[in-house]
TORRO-639040 format. One record per residue (C-alpha): x negated, y negated, z; residue number from 1; residue in three letters. Coordinates in steps of 0.1 Angstrom, whole numbers, plus 5000, padded with zeros to 4 digits. Example, Ala and Ser with C-alpha at 12.3 -4.5 7.8 and 13.67 -1.06 7.14 Angstrom:
2
<<4877, 5045, 5078>, 1, ALA>;
<<4863, 5011, 5071>, 2, SER>;
# end
This chain:
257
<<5275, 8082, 5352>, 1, UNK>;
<<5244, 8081, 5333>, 2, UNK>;
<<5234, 8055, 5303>, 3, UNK>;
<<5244, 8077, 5274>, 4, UNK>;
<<5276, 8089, 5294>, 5, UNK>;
<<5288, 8052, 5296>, 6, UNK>;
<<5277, 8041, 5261>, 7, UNK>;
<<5296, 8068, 5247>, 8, UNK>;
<<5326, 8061, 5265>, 9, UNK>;
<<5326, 8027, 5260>, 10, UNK>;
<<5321, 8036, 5221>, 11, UNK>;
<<5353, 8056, 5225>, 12, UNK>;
<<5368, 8030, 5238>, 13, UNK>;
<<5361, 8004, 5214>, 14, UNK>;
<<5375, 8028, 5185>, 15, UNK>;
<<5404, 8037, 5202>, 16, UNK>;
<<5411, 8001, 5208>, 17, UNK>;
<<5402, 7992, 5172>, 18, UNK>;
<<5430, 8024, 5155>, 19, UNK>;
<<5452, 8008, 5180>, 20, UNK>;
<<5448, 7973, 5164>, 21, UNK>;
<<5452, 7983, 5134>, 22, UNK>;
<<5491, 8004, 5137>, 23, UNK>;
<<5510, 7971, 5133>, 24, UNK>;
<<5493, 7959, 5102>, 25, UNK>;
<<5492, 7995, 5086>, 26, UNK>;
<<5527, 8007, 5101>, 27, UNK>;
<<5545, 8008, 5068>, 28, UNK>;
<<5516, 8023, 5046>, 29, UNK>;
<<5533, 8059, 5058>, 30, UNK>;
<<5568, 8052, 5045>, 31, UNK>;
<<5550, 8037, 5011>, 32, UNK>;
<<5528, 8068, 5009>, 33, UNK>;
<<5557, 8093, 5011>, 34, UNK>;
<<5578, 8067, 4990>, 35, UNK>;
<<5548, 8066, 4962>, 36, UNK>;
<<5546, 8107, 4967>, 37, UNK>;
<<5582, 8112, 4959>, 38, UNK>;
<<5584, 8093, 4924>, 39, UNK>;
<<5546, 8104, 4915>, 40, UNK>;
<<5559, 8138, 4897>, 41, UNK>;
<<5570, 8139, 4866>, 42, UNK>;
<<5601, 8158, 4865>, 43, UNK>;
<<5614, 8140, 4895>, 44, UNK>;
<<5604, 8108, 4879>, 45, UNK>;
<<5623, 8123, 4846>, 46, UNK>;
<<5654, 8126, 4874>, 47, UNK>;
<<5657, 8090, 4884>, 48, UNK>;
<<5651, 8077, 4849>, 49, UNK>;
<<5679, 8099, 4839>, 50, UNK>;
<<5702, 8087, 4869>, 51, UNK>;
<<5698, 8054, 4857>, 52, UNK>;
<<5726, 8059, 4832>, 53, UNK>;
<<5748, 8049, 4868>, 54, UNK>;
<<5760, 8084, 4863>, 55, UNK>;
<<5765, 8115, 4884>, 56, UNK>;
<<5749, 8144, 4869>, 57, UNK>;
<<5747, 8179, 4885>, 58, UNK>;
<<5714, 8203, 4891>, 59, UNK>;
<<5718, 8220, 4861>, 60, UNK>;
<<5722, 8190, 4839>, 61, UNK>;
<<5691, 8177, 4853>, 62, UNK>;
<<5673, 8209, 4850>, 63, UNK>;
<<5684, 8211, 4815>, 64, UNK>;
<<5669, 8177, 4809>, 65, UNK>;
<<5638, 8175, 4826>, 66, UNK>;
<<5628, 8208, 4812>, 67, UNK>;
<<5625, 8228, 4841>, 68, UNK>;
<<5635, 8261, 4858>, 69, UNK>;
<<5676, 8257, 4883>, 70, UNK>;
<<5655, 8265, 4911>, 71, UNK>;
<<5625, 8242, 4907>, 72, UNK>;
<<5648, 8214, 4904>, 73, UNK>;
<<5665, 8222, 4932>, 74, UNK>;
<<5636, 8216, 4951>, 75, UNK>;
<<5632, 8184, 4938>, 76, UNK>;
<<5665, 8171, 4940>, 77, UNK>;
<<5662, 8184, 4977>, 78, UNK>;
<<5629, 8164, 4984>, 79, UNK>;
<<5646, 8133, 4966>, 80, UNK>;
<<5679, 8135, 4985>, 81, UNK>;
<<5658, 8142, 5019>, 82, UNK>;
<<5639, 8105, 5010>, 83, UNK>;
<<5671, 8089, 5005>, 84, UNK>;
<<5662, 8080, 4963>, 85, UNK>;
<<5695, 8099, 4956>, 86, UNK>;
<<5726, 8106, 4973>, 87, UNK>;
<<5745, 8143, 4973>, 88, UNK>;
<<5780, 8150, 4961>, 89, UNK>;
<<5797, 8182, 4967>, 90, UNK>;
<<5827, 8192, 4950>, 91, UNK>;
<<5838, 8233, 4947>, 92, UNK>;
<<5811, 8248, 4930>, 93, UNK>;
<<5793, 8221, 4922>, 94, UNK>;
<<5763, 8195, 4934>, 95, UNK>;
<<5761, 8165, 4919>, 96, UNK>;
<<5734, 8133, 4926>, 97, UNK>;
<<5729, 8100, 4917>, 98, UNK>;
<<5709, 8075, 4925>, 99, UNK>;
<<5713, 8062, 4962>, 100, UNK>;
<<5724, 8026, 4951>, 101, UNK>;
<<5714, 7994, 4933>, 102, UNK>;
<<5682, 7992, 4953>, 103, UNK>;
<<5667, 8023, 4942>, 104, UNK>;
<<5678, 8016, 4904>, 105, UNK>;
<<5657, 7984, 4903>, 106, UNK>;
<<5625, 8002, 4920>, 107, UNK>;
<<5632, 8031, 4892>, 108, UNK>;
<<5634, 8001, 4865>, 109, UNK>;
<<5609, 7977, 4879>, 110, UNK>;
<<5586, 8006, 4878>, 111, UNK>;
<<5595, 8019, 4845>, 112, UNK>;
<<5588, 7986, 4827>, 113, UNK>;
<<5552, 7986, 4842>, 114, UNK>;
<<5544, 8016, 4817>, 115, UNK>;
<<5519, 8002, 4792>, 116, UNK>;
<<5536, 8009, 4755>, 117, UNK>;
<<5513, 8029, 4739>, 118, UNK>;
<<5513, 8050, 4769>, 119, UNK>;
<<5545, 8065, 4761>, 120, UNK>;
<<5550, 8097, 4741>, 121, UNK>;
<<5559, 8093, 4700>, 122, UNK>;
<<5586, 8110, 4694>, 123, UNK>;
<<5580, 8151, 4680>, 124, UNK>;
<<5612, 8147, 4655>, 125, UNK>;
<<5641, 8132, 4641>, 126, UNK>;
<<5665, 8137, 4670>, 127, UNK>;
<<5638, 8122, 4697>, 128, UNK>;
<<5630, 8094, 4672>, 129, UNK>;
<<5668, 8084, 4669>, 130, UNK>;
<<5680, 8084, 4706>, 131, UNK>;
<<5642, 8063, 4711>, 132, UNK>;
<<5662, 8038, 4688>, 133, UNK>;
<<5693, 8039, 4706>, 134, UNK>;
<<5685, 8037, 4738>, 135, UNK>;
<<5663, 8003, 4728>, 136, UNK>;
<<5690, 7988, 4712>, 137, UNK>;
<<5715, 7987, 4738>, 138, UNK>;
<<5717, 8012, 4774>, 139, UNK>;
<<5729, 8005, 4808>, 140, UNK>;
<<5700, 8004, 4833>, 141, UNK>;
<<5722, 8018, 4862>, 142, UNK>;
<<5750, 7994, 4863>, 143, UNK>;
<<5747, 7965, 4837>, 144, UNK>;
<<5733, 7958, 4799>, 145, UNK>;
<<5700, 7962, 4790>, 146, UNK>;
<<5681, 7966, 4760>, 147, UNK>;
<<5685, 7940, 4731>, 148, UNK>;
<<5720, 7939, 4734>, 149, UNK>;
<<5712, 7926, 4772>, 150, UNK>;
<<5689, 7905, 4763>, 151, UNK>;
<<5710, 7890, 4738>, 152, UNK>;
<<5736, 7887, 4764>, 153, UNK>;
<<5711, 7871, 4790>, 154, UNK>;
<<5699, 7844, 4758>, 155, UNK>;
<<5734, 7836, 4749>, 156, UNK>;
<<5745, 7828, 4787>, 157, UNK>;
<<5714, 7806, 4792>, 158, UNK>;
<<5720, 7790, 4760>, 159, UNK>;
<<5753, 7782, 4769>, 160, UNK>;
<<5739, 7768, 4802>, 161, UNK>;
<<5760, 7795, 4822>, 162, UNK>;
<<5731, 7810, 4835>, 163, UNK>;
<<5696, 7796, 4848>, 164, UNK>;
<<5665, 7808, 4842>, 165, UNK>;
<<5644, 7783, 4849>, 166, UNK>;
<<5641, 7785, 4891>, 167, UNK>;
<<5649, 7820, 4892>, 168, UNK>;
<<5681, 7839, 4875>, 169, UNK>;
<<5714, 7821, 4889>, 170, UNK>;
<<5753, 7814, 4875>, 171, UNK>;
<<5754, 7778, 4871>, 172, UNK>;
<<5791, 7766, 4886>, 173, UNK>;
<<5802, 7770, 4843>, 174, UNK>;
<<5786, 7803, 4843>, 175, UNK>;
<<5811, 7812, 4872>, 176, UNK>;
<<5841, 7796, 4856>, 177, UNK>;
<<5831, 7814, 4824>, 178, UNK>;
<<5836, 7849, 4846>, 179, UNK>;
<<5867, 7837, 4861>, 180, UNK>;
<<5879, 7824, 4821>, 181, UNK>;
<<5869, 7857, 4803>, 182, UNK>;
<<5889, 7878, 4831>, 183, UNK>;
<<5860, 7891, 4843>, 184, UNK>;
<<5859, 7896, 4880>, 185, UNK>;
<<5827, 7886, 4907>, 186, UNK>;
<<5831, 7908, 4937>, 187, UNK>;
<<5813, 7883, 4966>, 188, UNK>;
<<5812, 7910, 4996>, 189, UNK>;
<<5780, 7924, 5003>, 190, UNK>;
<<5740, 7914, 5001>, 191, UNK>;
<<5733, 7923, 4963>, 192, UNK>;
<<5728, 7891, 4949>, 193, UNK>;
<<5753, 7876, 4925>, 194, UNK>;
<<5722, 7872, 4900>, 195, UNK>;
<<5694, 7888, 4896>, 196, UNK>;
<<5665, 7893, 4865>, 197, UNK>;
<<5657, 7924, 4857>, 198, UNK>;
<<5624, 7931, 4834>, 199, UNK>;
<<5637, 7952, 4803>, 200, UNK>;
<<5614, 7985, 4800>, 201, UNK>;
<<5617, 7977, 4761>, 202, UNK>;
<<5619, 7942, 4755>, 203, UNK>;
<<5595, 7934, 4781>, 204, UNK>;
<<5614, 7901, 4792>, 205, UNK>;
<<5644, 7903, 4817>, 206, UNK>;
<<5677, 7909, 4815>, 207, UNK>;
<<5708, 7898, 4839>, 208, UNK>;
<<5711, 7922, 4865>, 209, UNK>;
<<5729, 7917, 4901>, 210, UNK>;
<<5769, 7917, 4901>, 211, UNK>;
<<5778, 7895, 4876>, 212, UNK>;
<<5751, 7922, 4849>, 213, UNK>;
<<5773, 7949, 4867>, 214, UNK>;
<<5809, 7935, 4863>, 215, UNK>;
<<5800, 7921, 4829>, 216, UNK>;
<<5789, 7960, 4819>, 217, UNK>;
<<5818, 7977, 4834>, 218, UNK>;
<<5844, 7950, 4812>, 219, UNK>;
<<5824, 7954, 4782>, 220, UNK>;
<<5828, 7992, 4788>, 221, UNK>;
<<5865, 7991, 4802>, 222, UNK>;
<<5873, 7967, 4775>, 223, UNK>;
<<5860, 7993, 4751>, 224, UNK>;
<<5831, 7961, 4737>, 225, UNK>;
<<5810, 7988, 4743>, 226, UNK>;
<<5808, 8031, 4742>, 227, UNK>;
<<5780, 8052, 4752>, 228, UNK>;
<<5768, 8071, 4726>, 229, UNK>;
<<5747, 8109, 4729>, 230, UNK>;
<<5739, 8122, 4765>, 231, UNK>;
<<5714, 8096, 4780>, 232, UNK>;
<<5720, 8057, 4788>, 233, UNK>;
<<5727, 8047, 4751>, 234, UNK>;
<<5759, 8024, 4742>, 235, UNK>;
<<5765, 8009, 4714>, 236, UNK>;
<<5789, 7980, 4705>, 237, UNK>;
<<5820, 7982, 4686>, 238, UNK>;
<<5835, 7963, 4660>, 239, UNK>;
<<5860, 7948, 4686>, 240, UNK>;
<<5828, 7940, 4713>, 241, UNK>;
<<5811, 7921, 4682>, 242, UNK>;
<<5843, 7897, 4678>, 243, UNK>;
<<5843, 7894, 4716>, 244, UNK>;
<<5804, 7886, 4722>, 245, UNK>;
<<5810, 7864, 4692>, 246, UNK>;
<<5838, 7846, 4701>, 247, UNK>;
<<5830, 7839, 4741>, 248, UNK>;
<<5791, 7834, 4739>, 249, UNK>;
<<5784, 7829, 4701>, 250, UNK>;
<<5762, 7862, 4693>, 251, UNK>;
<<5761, 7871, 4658>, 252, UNK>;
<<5772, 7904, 4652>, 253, UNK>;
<<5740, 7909, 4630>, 254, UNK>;
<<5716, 7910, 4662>, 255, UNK>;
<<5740, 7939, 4679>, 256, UNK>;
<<5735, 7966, 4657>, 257, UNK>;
# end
């Protein structure tokens, strides 16, 4: 083997060793590319924000909504399903999708909420400029409150030392005895924590999130505290939900309209 023979194979070597060194420290920087690819287009990302209502919606409900052509959203509902952001339902006729689970709503949200405010569109009219208003004064964000009517939820449970904010979000033992009180049930089974802050797109401080958000938005809206208002994530308190936020944690009705 001559000089120049062994120095370049010994340079082959060294890279080959070097990519190989560098796999385990780069091995999930694939998944996070494709990840990153899949919410980096803006009707998919209109999609997910959409799903966030907690809803199923079908293809051409989407379509309508982002904008866009049946079949061009078809493609992207089939890339999304495909990177597991949104699970498939089939029933007759129809497809409908929704977000995968609680995991991929607090990505969508988390994400959302990083969107410098003067970076999003004014609204062109009336209609655009009303459900704007709407949807910051109270929405779901997948499964529980958000907007001011969560955060007035999340102030008035940490007032009441039910919830802590201070070393994280947590139910304090009273917070859990103020579930169990108000009728309103914790389900312990599974990983999702029991709370969890998430960062409120509009308010830009966090809300309670995790399954005591989720069961306290599904009584507020069983309970009929709350109704969803126009075709996005919108709800809006009723008479009967002021007299109950007023009576159990003390929220003046004046800060829920």
């Amino acid at each position: 083997m001559t000089a120049r023979t062994d120095t370049t194979a010994r340079t082959e070597s060294t890279t080959r060793s070097a990519a190989a060194g560098r796999r385990p420290a780069d091995a999930q920087a694939p998944g996070l590319a494709r990840l990153a690819g899949l919410i980096a287009d803006e009707t998919r990302a209109a999609c997910l924000l959409a799903l966030l209502d907690g809803r199923a919606w079908t293809a051409g409900e989407l379509a309508r909504h982002a904008g866009v052509a049946a079949s061009t959203l078809s493609e992207h509902l089939g890339k999304l399903v495909a990177g597991g952001l949104l699970a498939e339902e089939r029933q007759g006729r129809h497809r409908y999708v929704r977000l995968a689970d609680a995991r991929v709503a607090q990505l969508v949200e988390d994400l959302a909420a990083q969107v410098a405010p003067e970076a999003l569109r004014r609204p062109r009219n009336l209609r655009e400029a009303s459900a704007g208003s709407a949807m910051a004064r109270g929405r779901t964000c997948y499964d529980h409150l958000a907007g001011r009517l969560g955060i007035a939820v999340t102030d008035a449970l940490t007032g009441r030392g039910l919830l802590r904010q201070d070393t994280g979000f947590a139910l304090t033992d009273a917070g859990v005895a103020w579930f169990d009180e108000a009728g309103i049930a914790l389900p312990r089974t599974g990983r999702r924590p029991l709370a969890r802050a998430c960062l409120d797109w509009t308010e830009r401080r966090p809300h309670l999130a995790g399954v005591a958000g989720a069961a306290l938005c599904r009584h507020a809206l069983d309970a009929g505290w709350c109704v969803r208002v126009g075709s996005e994530r919108a709800v809006k308190v009723t008479p009967p939900g002021e007299r109950a936020l007023s009576e159990l944690l003390g929220i003046e009705p004046a800060l829920l309209r």
